[in-house]
C-alpha positions in Angstrom: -1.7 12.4 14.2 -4.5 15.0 14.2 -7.7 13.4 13.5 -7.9 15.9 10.5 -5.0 13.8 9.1 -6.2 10.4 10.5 -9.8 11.0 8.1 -7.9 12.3 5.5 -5.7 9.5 5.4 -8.4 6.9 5.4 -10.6 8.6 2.6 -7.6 9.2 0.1 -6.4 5.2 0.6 -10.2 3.9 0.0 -10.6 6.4 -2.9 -7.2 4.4 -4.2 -8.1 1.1 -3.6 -11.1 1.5 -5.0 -10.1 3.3 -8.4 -7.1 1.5 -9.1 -7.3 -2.2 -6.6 -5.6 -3.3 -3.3 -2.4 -3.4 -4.8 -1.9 0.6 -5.4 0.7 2.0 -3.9 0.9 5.9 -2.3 3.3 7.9 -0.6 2.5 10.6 1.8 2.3 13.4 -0.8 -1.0 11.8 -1.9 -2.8 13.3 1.2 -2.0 17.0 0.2 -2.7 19.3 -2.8 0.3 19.8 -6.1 1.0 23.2 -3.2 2.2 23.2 0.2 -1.1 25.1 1.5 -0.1 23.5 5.2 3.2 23.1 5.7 2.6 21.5 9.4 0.0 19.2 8.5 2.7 18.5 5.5 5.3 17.7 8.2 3.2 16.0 10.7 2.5 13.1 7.8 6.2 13.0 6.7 7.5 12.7 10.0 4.7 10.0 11.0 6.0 8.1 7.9 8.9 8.7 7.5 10.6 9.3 11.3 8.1 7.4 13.1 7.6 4.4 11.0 10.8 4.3 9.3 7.8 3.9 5.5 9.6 3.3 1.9 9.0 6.6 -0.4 5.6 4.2 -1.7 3.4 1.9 0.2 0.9 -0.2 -0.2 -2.7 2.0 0.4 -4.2 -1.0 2.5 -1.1 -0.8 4.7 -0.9 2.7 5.4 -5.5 2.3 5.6 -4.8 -0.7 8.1 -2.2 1.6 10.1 -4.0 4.3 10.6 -7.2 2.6 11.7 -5.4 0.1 14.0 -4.2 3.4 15.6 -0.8 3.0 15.2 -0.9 7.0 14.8 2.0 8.7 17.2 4.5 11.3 16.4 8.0 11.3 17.9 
């Protein structure tokens, strides 16, 4: 994961947690805009979710925070 993605990722859960508590869920479409401006930085978060860490469609944002900063960040 591009550190690009990795900041991203970690601003967007604590912007969640904070608005709406540690139980708010998020799935990886919360890290990008309503338009697919970048489809590869689109696919390198799906397939980190999706592929690599085999995610449900909505996790919990302290999960995905905690992942991400424990550096549990590679892409098949």
């Amino acid at each position: 994961m591009r550190q690009s993605l990795r900041a991203k990722v970690i601003e967007i859960c604590d912007r969640k947690i904070a608005q709406k508590g540690p139980n708010v869920g998020l799935s990886f479409y919360a890290f990008f805009a309503n338009r697919n401006d970048d489809p590869d930085l689109l696919m390198e978060a799906a397939t980190w979710w999706i592929k690599t860490h085999q995610l449900d469609h909505f996790e919990k944002a302290v999960k995905i925070r905690e992942m991400v900063v424990s550096g549990k960040l590679s892409v098949i």
